[in-house]
N, C-alpha and C positions, 0 to 999 in steps of 0.2 A: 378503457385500459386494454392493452394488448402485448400480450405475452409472445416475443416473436423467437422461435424455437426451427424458421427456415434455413439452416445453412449460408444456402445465396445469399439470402438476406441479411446474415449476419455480415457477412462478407462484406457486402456491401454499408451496409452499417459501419465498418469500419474504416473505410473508404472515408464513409462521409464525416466520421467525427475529427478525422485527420485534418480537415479544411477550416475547423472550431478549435486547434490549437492555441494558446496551450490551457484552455478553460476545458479543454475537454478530456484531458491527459488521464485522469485519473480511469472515468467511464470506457475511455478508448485501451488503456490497460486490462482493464478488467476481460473487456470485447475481445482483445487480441487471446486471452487465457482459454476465452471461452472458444474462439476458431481453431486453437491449436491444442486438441484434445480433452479439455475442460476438465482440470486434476481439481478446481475447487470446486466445483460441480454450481455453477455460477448460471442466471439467464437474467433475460432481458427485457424489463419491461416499457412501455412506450405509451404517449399518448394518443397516437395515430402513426400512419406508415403510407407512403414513405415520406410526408413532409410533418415528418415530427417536430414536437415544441419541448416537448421532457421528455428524456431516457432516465432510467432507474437499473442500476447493476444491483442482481438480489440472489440468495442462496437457492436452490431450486427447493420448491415447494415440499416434496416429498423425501429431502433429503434432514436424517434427523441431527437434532440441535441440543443442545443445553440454553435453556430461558437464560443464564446469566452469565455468556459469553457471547460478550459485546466485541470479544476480535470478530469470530468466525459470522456472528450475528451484521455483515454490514453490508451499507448501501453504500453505491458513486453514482454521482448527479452529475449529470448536467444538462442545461437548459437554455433553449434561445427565449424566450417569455416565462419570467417566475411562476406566472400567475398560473400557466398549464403546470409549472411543478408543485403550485399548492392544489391542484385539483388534482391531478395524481393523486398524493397525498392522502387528500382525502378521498380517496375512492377506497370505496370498500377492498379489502384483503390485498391492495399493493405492497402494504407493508405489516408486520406484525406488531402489533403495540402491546403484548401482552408479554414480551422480553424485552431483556437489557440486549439493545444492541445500537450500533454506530452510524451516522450520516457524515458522508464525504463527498468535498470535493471543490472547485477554487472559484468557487465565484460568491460576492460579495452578500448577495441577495439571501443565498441560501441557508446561513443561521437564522435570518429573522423570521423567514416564512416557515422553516420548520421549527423552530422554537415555538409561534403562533398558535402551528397543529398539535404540536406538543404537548402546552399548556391546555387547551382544549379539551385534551384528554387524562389529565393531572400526570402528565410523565414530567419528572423535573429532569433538565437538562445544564451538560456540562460543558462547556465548548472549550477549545483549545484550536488556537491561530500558528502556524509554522509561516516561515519564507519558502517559495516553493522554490527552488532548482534543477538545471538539467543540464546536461556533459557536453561538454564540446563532443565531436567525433572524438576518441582514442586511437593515433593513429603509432604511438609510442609508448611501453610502460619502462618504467626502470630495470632496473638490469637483474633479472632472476637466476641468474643461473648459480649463484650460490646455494638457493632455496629448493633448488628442483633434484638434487640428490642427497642432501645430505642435512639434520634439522639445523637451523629451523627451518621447515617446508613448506612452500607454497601449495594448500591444497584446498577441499571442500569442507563443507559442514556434513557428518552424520547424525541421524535420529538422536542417538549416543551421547550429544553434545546438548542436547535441548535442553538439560537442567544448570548448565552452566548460564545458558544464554536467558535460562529464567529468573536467572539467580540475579545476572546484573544486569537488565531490562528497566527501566525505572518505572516503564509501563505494564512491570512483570510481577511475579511473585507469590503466584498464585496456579491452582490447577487448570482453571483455563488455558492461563496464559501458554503454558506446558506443553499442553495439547495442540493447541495455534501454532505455536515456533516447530513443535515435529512435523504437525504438519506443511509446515512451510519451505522448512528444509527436504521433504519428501517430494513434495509439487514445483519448486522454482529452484534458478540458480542461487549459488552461495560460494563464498572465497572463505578461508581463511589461513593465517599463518598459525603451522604448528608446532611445539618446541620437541626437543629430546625424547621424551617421554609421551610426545604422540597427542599433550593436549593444546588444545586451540586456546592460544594468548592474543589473537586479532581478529577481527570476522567482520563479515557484512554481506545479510542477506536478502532477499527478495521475496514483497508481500502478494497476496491476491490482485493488486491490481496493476502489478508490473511498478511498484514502487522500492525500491534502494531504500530499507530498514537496518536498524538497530547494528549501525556502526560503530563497535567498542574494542578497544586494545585495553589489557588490565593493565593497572596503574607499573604495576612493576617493567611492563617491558613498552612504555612509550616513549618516543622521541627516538627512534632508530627506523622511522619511515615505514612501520608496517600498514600503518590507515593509512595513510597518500597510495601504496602499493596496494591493499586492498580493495580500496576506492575505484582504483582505476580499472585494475583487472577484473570485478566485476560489471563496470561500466560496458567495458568495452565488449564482456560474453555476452551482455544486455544486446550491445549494436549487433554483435555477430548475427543475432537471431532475429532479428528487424525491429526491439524494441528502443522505446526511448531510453535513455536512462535516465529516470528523474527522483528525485527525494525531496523529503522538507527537514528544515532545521529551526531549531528556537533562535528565536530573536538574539536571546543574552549567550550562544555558544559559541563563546568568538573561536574557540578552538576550530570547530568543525569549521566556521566559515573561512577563518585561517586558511584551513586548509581548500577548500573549495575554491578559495579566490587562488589560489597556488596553482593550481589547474585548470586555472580559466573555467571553471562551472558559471553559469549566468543563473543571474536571483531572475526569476520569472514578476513579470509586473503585477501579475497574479498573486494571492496568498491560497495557503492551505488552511481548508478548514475542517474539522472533527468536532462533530459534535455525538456525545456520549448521552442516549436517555433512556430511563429508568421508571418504570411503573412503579406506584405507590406500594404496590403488593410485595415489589424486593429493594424499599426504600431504608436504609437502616433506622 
């Protein structure tokens, strides 16, 4: 194992996972957070350098956690031979097994070999499969200039807003969760449209690994194009910055895909994977 904490080196890291597209999207997000100041305080571990076979995106060591916050608690994989990501794995202290927290990332291999290590170690594990997607260039959004003086307004996500966005998270609902979205909203970008009264009735913001999350318009003010307009506009402050813009969706959301296909997003031939595991010690 090797902990690689050289700049250069990162740098170059990032370089090279760009050529491992798009298997390597999520890891190469995480990398890019990490070269450009590192607000989730993110490092990188490796099975060798520089002709690595597994990378591992992980929380920095001495940075403190809660045992059962599996947002902030996560890994991104990826790997050109599985077989070096189950020795990772198991190498002592790459990962903590002693919290609930998350394995990401799109290749096909890597639920069953951490599932493997998992069981090994009696964590029971949850997996959930997304479509992965990613934006064409943004070279056009819809016509804002109604929204930019007067509500409803095209603006940002604040700290402020984190109990909303907890509130209607399906992934949410909880005090982790809470904590994760302020966070989130403090460290990455965020769009949202906001009414009269200054609260956010559309949004969609950006996680630790440079991934396009939790895109929601409340029910009362949908179908008036504020998700296609959110969508976009944050896509495109994604590219301004050199990021991808990519996200995942459920298979059965024809809404979101709806939409996605409206905009020419491409499904990546790839899927997303998350898997959720949990020590017997915080098993209900």
């Amino acid at each position: 194992m090797l902990v690689l904490n050289c700049p250069t080196k990162l740098l170059i890291l990032e370089k090279m996972l760009k050529s491992h597209f798009p298997e390597s999207l999520k890891v190469y997000g995480a990398v890019m957070n990490i070269n450009r100041g590192n607000p989730f305080q993110k490092e990188v571990v490796l099975d060798s350098w520089p002709d690595f076979k597994a990378v591992i995106t992980r929380r920095q060591k001495e940075t403190e956690t809660d045992d059962l916050d599996h947002y902030t608690n996560a890994y991104a994989v990826f790997y050109k031979d599985a077989r070096a990501y189950q020795w990772l794995l198991e190498e002592k202290d790459v990962i903590n097994w002693n919290q609930v927290f998350q394995i990401q990332g799109l290749q096909s291999e890597l639920c069953d070999v951490s599932k493997a290590v998992a069981n090994s170690k009696q964590l029971s594990v949850k997996l959930s499969s997304f479509k992965a997607v990613c934006f064409s260039p943004v070279s056009t959004l819809p016509d804002t200039s109604s929204l930019m003086t007067s509500p409803p307004q095209l603006t940002y996500l604040s700290v402020a807003d984190a109990d909303l966005l907890n509130r209607t998270w399906s992934r949410g609902g909880n005090e982790q969760c809470l904590r994760y979205i302020a966070n989130l909203i403090s460290c990455f970008p965020s769009v949202c449209v906001r009414n009269d009264k200054g609260n956010p009735v559309s949004w969609g913001l950006t996680d630790q690994f440079a991934t396009m999350c939790h895109g929601y318009t409340l029910p009362e003010h949908r179908r008036k194009g504020y998700s296609r307009l959110v969508a976009l506009t944050l896509a495109k402050k994604l590219q301004s910055r050199g990021f991808p813009s990519q996200g995942n969706v459920l298979d059965d959301n024809m809404a979101s895909l709806n939409l996605l296909k409206s905009v020419h997003a491409e499904i990546l031939p790839c899927r997303f994977h998350r898997l959720i595991l949990t020590p017997a010690a915080f098993s209900s």
